[in-house]
RONURO-405135 format. One record per atom (N, C-alpha, C): x, y, z; residue in three letters. Coordinates in steps of 0.1 Angstrom, whole numbers, padded with zeros to 4 digits, always signed. Example, Ala and Ser with C-alpha at 12.3 -4.5 7.8 and 13.67 -1.06 7.14 Angstrom:
BEGIN
+0132-0057+0078Ala +0123-0045+0078Ala +0132-0033+0078Ala +0128-0022+0071Ser +0137-0011+0071Ser +0129+0000+0079Ser 
REM end
This chain:
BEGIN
+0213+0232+0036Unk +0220+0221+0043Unk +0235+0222+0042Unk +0242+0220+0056Unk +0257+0218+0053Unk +0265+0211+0046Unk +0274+0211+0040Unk +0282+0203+0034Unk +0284+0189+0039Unk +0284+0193+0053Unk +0294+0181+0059Unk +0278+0173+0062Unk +0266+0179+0065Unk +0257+0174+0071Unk +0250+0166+0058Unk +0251+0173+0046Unk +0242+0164+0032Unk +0253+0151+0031Unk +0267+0151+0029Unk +0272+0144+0026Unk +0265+0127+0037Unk +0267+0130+0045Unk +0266+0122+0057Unk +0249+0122+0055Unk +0240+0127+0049Unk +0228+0122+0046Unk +0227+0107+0036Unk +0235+0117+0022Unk +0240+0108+0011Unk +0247+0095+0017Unk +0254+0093+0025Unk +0261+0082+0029Unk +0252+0073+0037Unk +0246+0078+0042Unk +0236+0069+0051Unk +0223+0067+0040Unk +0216+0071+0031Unk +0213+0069+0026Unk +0215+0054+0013Unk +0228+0058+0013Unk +0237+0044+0002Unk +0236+0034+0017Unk +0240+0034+0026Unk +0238+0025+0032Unk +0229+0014+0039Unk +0216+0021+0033Unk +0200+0022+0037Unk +0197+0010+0025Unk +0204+0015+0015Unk +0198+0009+0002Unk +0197-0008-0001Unk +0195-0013-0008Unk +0188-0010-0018Unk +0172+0001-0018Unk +0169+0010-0021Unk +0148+0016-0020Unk +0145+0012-0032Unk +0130+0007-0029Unk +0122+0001-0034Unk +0114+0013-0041Unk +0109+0021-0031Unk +0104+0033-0028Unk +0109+0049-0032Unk +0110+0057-0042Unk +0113+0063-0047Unk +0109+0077-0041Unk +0118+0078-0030Unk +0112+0091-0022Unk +0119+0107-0020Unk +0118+0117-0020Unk +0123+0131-0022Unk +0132+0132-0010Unk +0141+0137-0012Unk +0153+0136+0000Unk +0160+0151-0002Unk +0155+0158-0012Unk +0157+0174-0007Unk +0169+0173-0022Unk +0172+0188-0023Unk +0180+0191-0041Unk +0177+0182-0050Unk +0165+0181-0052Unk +0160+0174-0063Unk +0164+0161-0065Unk +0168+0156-0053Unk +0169+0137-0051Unk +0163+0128-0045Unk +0165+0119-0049Unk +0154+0108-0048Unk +0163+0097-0037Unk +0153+0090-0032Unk +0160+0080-0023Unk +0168+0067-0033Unk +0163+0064-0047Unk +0165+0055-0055Unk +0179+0063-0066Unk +0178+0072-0063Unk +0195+0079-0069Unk +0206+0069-0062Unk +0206+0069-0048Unk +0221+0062-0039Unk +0216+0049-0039Unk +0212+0042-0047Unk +0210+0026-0053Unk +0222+0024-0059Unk +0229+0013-0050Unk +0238+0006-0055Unk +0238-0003-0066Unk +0226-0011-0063Unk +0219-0025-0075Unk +0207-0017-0077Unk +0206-0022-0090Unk +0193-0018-0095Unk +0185-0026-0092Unk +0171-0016-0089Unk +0158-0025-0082Unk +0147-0017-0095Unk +0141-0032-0097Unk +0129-0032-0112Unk +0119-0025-0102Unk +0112-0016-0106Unk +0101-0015-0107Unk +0094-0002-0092Unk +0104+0003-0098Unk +0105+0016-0082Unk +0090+0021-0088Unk +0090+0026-0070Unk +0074+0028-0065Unk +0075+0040-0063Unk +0069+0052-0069Unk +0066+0064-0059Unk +0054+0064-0050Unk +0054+0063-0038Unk +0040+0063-0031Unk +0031+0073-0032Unk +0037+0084-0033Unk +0030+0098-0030Unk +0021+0100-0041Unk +0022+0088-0053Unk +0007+0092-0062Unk -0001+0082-0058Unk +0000+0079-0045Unk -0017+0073-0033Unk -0022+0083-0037Unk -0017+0096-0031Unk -0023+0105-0026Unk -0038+0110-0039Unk -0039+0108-0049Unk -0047+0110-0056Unk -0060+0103-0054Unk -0057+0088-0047Unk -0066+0080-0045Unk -0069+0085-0033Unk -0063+0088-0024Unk -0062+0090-0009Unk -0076+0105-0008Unk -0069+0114-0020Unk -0077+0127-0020Unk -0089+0125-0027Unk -0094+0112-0036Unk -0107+0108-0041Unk -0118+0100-0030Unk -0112+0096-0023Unk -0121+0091-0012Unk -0124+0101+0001Unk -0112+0109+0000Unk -0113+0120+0016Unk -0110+0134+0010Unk -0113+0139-0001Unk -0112+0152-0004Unk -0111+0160+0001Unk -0112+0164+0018Unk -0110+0173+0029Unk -0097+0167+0036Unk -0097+0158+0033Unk -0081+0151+0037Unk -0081+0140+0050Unk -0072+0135+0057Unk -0069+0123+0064Unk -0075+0128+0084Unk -0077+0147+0080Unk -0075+0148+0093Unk -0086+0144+0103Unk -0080+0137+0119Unk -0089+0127+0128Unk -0092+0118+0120Unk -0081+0113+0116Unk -0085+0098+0109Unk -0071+0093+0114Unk -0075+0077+0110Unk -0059+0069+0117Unk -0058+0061+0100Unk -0044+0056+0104Unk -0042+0052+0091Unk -0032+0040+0090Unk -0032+0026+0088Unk -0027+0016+0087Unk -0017+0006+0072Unk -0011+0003+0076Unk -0002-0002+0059Unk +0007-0011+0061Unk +0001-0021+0055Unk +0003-0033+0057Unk +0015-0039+0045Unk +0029-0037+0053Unk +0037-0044+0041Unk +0044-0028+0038Unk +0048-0018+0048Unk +0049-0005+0043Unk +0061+0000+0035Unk +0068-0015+0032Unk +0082-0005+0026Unk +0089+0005+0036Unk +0092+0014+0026Unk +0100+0023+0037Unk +0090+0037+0036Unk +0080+0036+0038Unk +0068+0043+0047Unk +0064+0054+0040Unk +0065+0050+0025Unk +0061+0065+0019Unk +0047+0069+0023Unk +0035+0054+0018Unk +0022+0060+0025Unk +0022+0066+0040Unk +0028+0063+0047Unk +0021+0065+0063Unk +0027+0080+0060Unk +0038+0083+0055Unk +0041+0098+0055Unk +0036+0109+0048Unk +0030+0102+0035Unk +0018+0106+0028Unk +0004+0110+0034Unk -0001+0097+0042Unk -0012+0100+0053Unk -0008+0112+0060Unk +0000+0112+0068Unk +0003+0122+0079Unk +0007+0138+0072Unk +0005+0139+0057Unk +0007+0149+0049Unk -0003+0155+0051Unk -0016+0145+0048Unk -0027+0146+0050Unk -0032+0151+0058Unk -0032+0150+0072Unk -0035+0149+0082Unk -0036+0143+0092Unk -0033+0130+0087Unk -0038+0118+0096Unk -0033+0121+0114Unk -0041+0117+0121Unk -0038+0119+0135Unk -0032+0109+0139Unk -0029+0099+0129Unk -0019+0082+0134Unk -0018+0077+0123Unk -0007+0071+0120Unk -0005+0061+0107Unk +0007+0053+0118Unk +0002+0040+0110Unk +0015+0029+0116Unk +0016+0018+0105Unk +0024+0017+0100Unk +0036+0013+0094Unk +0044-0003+0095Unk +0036-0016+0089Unk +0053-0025+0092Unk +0051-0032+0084Unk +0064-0042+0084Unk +0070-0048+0071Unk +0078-0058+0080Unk +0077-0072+0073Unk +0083-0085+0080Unk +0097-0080+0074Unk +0107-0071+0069Unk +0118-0069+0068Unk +0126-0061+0074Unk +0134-0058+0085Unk +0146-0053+0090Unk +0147-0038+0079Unk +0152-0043+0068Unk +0157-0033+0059Unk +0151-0022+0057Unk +0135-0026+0051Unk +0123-0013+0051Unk +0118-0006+0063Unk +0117-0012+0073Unk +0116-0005+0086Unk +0130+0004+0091Unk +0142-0002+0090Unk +0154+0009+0087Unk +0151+0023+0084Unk +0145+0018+0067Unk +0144+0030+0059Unk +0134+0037+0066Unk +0124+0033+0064Unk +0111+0042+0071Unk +0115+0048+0085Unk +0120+0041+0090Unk +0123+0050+0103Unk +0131+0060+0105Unk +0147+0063+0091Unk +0155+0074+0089Unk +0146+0081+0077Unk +0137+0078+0072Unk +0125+0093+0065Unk +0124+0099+0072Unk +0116+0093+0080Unk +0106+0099+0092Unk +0119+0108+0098Unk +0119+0103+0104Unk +0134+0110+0115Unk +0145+0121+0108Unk +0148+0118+0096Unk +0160+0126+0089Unk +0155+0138+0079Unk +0145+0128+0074Unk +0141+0138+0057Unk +0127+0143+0061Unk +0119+0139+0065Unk +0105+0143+0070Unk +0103+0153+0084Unk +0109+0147+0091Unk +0106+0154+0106Unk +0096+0153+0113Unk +0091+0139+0110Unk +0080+0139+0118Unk +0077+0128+0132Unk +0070+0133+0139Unk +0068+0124+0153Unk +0068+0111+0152Unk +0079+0103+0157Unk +0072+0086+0160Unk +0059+0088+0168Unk +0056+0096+0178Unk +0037+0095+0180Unk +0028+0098+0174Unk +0034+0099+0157Unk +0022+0107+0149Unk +0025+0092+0134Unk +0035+0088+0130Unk +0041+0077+0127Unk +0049+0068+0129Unk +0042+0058+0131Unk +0052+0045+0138Unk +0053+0039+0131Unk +0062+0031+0128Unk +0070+0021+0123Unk +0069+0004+0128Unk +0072-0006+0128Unk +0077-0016+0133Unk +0078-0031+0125Unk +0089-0033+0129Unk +0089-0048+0120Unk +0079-0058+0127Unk +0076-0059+0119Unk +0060-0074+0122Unk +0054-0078+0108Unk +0048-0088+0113Unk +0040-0099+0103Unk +0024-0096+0105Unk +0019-0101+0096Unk +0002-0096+0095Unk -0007-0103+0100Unk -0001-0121+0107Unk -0004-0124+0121Unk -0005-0115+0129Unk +0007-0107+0134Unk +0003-0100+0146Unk -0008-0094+0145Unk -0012-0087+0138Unk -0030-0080+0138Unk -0042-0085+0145Unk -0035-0100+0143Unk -0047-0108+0153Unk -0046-0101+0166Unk -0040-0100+0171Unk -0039-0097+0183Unk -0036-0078+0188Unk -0040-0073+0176Unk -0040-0057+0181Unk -0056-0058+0185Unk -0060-0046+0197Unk -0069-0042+0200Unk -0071-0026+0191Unk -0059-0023+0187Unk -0065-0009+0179Unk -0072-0012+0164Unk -0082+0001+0163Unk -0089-0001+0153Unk -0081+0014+0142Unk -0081+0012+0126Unk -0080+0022+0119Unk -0093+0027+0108Unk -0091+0038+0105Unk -0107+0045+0099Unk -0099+0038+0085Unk -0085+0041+0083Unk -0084+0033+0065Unk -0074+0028+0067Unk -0073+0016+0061Unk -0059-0002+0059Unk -0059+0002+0041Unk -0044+0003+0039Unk -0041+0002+0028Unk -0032-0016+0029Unk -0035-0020+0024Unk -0028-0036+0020Unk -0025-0035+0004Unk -0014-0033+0005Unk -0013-0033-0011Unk +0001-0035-0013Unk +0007-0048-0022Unk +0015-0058-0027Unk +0020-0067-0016Unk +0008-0072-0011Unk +0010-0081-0002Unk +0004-0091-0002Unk -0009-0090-0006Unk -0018-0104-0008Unk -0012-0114-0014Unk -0006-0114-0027Unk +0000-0121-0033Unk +0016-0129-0023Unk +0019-0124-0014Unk +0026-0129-0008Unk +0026-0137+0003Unk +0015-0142+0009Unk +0008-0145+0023Unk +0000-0163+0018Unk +0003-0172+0023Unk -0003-0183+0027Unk -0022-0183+0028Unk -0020-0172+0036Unk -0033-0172+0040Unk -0044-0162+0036Unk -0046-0157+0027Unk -0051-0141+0020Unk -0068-0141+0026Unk -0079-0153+0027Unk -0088-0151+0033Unk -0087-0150+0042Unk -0080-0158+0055Unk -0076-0151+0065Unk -0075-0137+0072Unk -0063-0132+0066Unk -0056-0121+0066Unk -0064-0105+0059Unk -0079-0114+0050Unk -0085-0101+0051Unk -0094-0098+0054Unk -0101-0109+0060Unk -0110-0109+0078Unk -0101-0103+0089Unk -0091-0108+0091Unk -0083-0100+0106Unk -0081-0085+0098Unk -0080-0080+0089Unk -0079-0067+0084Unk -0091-0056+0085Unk -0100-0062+0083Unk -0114-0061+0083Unk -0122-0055+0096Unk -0115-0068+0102Unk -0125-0068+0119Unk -0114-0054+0123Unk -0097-0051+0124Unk -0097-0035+0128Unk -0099-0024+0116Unk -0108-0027+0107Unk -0107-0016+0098Unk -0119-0009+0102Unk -0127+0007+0101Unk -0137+0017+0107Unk -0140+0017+0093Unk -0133+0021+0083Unk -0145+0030+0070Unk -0137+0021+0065Unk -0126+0022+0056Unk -0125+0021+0038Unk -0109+0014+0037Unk -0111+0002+0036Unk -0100-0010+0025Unk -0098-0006+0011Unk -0080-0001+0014Unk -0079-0005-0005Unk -0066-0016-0003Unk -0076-0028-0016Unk -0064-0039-0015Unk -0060-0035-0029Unk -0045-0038-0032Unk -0041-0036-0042Unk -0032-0050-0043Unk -0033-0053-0059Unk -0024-0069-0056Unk -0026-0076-0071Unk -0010-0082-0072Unk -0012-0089-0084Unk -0018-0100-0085Unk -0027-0104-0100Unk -0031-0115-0099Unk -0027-0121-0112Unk -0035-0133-0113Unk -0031-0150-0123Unk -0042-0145-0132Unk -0038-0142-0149Unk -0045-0145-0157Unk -0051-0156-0163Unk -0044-0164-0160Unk -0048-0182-0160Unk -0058-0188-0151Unk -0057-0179-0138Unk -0067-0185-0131Unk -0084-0184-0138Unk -0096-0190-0130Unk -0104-0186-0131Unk -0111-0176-0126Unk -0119-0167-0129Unk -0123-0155-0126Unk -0125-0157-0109Unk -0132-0169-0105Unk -0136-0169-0093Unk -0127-0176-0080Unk -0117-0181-0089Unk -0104-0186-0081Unk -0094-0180-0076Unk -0087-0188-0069Unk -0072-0179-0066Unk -0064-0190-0074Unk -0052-0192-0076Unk -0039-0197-0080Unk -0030-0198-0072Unk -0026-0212-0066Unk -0011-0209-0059Unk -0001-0208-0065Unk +0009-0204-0057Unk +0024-0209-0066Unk +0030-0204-0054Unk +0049-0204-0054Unk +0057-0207-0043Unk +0069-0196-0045Unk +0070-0189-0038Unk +0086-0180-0039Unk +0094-0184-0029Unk +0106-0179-0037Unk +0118-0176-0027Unk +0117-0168-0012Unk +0118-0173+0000Unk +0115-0163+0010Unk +0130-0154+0008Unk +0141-0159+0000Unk +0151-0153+0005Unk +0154-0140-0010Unk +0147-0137-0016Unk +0147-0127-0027Unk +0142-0114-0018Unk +0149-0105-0020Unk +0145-0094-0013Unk +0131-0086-0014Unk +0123-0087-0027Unk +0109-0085-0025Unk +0098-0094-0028Unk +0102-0108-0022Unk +0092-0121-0020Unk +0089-0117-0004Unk +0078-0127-0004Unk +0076-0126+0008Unk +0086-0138+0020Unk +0078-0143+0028Unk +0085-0148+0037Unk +0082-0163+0040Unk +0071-0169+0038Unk +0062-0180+0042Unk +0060-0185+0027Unk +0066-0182+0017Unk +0073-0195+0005Unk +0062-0199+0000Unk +0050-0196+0004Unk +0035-0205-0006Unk +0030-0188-0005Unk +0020-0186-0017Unk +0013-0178-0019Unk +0002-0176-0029Unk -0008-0167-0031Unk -0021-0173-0040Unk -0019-0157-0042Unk -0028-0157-0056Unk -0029-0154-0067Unk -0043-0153-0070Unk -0049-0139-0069Unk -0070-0139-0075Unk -0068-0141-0091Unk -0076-0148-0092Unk -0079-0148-0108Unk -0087-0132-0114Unk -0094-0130-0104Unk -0103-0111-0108Unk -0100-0106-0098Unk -0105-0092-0098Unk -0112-0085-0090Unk -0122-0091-0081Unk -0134-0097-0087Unk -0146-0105-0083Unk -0139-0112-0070Unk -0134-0123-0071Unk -0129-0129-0063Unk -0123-0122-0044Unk -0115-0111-0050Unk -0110-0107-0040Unk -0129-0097-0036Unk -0131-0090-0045Unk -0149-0085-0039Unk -0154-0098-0028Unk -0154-0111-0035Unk -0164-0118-0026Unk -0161-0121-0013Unk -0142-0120-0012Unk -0141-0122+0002Unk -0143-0112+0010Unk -0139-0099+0007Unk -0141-0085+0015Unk -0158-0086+0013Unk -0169-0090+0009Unk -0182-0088+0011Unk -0180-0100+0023Unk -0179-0113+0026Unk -0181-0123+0033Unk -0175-0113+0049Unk -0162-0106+0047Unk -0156-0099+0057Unk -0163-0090+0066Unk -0173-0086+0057Unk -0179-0076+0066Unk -0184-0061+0055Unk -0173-0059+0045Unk -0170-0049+0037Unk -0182-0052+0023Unk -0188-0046+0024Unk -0201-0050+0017Unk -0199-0043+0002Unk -0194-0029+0002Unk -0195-0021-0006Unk -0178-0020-0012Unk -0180-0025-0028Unk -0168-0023-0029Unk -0165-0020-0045Unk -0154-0012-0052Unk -0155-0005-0058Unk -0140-0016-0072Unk -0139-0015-0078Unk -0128-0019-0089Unk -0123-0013-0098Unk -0110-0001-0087Unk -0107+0013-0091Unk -0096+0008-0102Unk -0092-0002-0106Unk -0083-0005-0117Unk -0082-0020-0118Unk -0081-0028-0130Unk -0075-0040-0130Unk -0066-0042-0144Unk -0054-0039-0148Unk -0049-0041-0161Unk -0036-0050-0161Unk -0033-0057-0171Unk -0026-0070-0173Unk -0008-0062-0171Unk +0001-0071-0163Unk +0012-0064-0165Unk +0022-0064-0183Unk +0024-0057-0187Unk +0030-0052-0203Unk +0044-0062-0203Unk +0055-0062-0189Unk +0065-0074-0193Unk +0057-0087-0188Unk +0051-0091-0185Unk +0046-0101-0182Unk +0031-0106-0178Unk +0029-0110-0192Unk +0013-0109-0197Unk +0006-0123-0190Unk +0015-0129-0182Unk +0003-0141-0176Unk +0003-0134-0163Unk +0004-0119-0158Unk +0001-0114-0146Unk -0006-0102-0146Unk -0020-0102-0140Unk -0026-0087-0135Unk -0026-0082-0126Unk -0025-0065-0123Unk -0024-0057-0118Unk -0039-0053-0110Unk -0046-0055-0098Unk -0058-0049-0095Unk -0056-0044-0085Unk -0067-0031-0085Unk -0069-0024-0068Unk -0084-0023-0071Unk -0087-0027-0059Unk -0102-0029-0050Unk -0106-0017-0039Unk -0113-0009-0039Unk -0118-0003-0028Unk -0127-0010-0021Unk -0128-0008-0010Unk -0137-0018-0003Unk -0144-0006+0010Unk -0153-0002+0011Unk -0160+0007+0020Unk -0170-0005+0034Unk -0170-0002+0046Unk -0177-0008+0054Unk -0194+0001+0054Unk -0197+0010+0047Unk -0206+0015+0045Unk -0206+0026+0034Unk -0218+0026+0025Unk -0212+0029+0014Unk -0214+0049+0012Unk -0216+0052+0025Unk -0211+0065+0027Unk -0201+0069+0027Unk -0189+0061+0031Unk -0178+0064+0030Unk -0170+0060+0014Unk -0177+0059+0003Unk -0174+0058-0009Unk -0184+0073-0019Unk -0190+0078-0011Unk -0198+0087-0019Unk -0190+0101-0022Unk -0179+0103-0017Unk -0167+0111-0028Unk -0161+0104-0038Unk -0157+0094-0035Unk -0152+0085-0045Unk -0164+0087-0058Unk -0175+0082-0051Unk -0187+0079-0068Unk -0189+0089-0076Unk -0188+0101-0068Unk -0194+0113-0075Unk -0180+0117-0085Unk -0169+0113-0081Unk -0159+0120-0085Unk -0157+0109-0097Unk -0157+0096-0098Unk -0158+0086-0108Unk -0172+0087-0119Unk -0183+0093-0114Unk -0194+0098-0120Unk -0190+0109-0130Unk -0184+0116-0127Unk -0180+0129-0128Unk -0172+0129-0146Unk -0159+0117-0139Unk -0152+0115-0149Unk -0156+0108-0161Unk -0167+0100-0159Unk -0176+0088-0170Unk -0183+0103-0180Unk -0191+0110-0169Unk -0196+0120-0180Unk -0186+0126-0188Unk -0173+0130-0183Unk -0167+0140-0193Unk -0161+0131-0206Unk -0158+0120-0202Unk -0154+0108-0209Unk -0161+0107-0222Unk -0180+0106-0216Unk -0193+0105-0223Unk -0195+0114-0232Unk -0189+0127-0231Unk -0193+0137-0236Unk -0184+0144-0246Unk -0168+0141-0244Unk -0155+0137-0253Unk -0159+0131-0266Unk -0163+0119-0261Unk -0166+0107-0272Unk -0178+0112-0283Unk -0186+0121-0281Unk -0198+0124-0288Unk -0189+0132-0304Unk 
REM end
């Protein structure tokens, strides 16, 4: 890359910032290097892809791919690593749609008709006619008024396999949610100022079974380490449990070697 051309990467990059999203931008730098303010808790997306390759081991390709809440688009770029034949991408923020759209375009190279972008809310879904084969929703539930809602309308366009990922209330009960109320104006709160909180895994299971998503899996749940009245869970959720049978064998797989360590 040219001189004149990286510099003017780097500068647009500082300008993009604060990332949430810790993404490769070429000479061994990250999108979270040109962070002006420090942001807790950077996300590399691209270790989806281990969950992404345990469910689809042959990979994303002729599949579509959805992401709800996408930051600055590391999964949809991830999917399309993959193969994905569509990923689309949005975020009720200005800022991360920004970002995601100078990845794609600057550091990636890849098609807006292969990834799209757009700022929207997870209302609008009501009203898409498109369907995707996989919805990632993940650090979003905890942000949204309406989380039963919102994962019936997710549901009805999802083809094969939901993964919700999302913090929850150690306080609550196993089979409850927890409300409580954020800032809409903090840059990684949500927008609509009320929000709930699963007490388990279980909980978020019962609604994705009510949904339609019958088959579903509890690929992690552990307590957060700075702040012990909050857990950490991701749910797989399958609309038929054929589309979890890489997943099991490969989770089978790991229990035996585990089993067999331990002897």
């Amino acid at each position: 890359m040219a001189k004149s051309s990286k510099s003017a990467l780097e500068k647009k990059l500082r300008e993009l910032g604060p990332w949430h999203f810790k993404m490769p931008v070429g000479d061994g730098k990250f999108t979270s290097d040109y962070n002006e303010i420090h942001m807790k808790n950077l996300v590399d997306p691209f270790i989806m892809k281990r969950l992404f390759t345990q469910l689809y081991p042959q990979g994303f390709e002729g599949k579509s791919f959805l992401d709800i809440g996408c930051n600055s688009g590391g999964y949809c770029i991830a999917a399309n690593q993959l193969g994905a034949k569509y990923a689309y991408g949005f975020d009720i923020r200005d800022l991360w749609i920004n970002q995601a759209k100078f990845l794609r375009d600057e550091v990636f190279k890849m098609s807006p008709k292969e990834v799209h972008f757009d700022v929207a809310h997870i209302h609008d879904m009501e009203k898409s006619r498109k369907k995707y084969d996989i919805t990632l929703f993940k650090g979003v539930l905890y942000h949204i008024p309406d989380p039963i809602h919102s994962i019936k309308v997710l549901a009805d366009i999802t083809n094969e396999v939901m993964i919700i990922d999302t913090a929850g209330s150690v306080d609550a009960p196993d089979d409850c949610m927890k409300i409580f109320f954020e800032k809409p104006t903090a840059i990684m709160a949500g927008v609509d100022n009320m929000a709930w909180l699963p007490g388990s895994p279980k909980v978020v299971e019962h609604i994705l079974h009510w949904a339609g998503f019958k088959e579903t899996r509890v690929a992690s749940c552990k307590v957060y380490p700075a702040r012990p009245h909050m857990q950490r869970m991701r749910i797989i959720a399958a609309r038929e449990k054929k589309f979890l049978r890489a997943y099991d064998r490969k989770m089978e797989n790991k229990a035996k070697r585990l089993a067999e360590a331990a002897k």
